[in-house]
VEXTIPA-106951 format. One line per field, with one value per residue (C-alpha): residue in one letter; x, z, y; residue number from 1. Coordinates in pm, whole numbers, plus 50000, padded with zeros to 5 digits. Last residue first. Layout:
N
type = A:...
X = X:...
Z = Z:...
Y = Y:...
seq = NUM:...
% end
This chain:
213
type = X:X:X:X:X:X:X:X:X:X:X:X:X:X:X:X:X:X:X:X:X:X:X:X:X:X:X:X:X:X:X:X:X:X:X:X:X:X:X:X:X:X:X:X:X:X:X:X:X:X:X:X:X:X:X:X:X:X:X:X:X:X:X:X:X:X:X:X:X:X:X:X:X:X:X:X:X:X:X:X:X:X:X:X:X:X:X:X:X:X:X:X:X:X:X:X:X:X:X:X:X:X:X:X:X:X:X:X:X:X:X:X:X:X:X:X:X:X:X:X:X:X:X:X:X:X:X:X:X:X:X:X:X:X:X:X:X:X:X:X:X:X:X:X:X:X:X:X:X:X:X:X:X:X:X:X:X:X:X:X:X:X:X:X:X:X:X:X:X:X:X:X:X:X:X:X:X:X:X:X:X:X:X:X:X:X:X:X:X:X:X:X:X:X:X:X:X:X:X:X:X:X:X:X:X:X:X:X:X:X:X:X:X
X = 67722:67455:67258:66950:66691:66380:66082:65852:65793:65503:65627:65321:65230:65370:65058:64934:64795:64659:64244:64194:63970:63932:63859:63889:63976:64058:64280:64118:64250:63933:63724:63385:63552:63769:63662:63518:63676:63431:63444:63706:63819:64122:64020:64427:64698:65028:65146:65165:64948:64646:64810:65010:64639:64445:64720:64684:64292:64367:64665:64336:64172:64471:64561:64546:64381:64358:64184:64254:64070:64228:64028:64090:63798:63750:64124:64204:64427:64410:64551:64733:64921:64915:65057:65390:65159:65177:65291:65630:65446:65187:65509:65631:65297:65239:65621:65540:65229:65508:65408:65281:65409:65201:65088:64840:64701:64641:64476:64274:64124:64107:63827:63647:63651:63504:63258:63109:63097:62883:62673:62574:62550:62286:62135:62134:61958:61682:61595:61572:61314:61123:61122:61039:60765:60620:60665:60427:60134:60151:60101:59816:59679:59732:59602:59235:59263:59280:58966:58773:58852:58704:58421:58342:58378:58118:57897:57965:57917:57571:57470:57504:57375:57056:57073:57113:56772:56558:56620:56610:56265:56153:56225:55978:55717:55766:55730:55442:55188:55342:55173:54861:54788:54819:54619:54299:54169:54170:54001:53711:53661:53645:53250:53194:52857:52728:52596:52252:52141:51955:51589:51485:51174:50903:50853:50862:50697:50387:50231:49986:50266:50084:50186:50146:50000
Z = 44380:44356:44626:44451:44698:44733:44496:44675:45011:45093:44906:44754:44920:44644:44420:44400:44744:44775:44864:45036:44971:45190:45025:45221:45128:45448:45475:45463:45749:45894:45579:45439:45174:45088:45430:45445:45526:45363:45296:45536:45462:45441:45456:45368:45203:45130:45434:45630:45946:45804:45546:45854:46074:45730:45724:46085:46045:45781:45966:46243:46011:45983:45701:45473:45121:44876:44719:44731:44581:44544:44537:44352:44058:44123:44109:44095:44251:44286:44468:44707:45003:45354:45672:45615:45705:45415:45478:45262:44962:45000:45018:44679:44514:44599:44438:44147:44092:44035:44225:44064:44113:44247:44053:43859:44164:44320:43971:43969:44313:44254:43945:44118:44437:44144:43985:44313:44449:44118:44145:44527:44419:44123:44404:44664:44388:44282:44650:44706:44379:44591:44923:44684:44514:44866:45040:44795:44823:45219:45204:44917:45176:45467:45302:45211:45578:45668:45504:45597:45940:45867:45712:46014:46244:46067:46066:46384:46507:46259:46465:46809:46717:46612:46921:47178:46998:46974:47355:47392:47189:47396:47740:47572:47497:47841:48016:47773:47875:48229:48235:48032:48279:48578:48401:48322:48682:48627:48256:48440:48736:48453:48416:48743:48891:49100:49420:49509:49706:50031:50025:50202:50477:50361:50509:50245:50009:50281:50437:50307:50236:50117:50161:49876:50000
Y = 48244:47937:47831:47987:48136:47978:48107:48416:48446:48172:47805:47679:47303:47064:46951:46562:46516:46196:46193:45841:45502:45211:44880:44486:44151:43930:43633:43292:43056:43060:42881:43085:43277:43582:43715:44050:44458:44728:45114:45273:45656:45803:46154:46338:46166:46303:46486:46129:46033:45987:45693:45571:45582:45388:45130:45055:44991:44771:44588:44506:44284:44018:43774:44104:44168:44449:44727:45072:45391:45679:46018:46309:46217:45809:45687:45324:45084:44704:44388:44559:44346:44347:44169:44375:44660:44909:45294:45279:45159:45414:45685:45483:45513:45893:45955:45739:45934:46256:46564:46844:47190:47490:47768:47563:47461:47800:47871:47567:47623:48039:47932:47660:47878:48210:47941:47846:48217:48276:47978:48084:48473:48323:48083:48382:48599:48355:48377:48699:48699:48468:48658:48932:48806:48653:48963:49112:48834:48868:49277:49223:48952:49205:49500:49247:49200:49523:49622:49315:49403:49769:49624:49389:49635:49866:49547:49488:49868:49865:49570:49668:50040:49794:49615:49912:50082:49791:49746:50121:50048:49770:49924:50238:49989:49833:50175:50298:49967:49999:50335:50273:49991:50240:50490:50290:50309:50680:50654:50430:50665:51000:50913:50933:50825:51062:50939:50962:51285:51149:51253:51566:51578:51712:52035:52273:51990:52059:51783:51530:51231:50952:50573:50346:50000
seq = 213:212:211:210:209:208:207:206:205:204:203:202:201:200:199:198:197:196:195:194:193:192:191:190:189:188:187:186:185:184:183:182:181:180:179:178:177:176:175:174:173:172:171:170:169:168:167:166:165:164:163:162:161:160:159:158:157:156:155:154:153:152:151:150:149:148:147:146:145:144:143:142:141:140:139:138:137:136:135:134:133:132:131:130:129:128:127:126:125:124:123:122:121:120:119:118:117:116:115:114:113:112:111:110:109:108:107:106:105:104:103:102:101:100:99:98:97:96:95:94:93:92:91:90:89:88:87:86:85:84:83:82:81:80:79:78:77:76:75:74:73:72:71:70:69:68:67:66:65:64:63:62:61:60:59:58:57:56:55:54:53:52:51:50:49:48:47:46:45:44:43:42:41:40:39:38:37:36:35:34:33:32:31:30:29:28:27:26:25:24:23:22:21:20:19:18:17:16:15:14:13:12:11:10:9:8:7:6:5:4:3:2:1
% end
């Protein structure tokens, strides 16, 4: 049942004002979101940012170490030529010095005498063990080659000292020592080679003085 009210609208009593609704409320609540919404865009673009000056320094890098390579190649390539023409010099200064010894050998020994080959034979004579005997002799360029046989192994070894030992051999050198067969009384064949001296040691000075008055 509706109630009446008979007195006066002056008197009435007042009803509570209803609360305005805000239409901003929903904007403020929205401000937060917006906020974290702009902070992580703006993280992403310095993140965006610091990568692509990352990139443009590598590539920029990378160009300058392409750069310096490419000098370093062209660098490389140029030593090479002249490491090689170096080369080709040393063998041409090489051949050179070998022609000018050659050359100064043969005139040092054309300068000095020769000595007879029956002088070298007689001083190999002199230096043989009586327990050894030549069977053959035979020069291969300046070297002598000697071929013989012995009844003892050790009068080879003494023949290569005495040949040492004299002015007129020089690198006496063994080669082989076997027995002539398979028996014990067998004597020995052997080879040793040596360089004889065939030219007279220059006298320094000038010639020798002539005995004669």
């Amino acid at each position: 049942m509706k109630r009446l009210n008979l007195l006066p609208e002056e008197l009435r009593p007042r009803k509570a004002a209803e609360p305005r609704v805000s239409r901003r409320a929903p904007l403020r609540s929205r401000l937060p979101g917006l906020g974290y919404a702009v902070a992580v865009i703006g993280l992403l673009a310095c993140v965006a940012l610091g990568q692509g000056v990352t990139l443009w320094r590598y590539r920029t890098g990378t160009s300058d170490l392409r750069k310096e390579l490419g000098q370093l190649q062209r660098l490389s390539a140029q030593m090479k030529t002249q490491q090689q023409a170096l080369n080709v010099q040393r063998a041409d200064l090489a051949s050179v010095r070998e022609q000018l010894e050659a050359r100064r050998t043969a005139l040092v020994s054309a300068r000095q005498p020769a000595v007879p080959v029956s002088t070298v034979l007689a001083e190999l004579v002199q230096a043989l063990p009586a327990e050894v005997w030549i069977t053959k002799l035979s020069f291969t360029g300046d070297l002598l080659k000697i071929v013989g046989a012995t009844t003892d192994a050790q009068s080879v070894a003494n023949l290569m000292a005495k040949l040492d030992g004299t002015q007129r051999f020089s690198e006496t050198r063994f080669t082989y020592t076997q027995r002539a067969n398979d028996t014990e009384e067998a004597p020995f064949t052997f080879e040793i080679s040596t360089r004889p001296v065939l030219h007279e040691p220059s006298v320094r000075g000038g010639s020798a003085p002539d005995d004669k008055a």
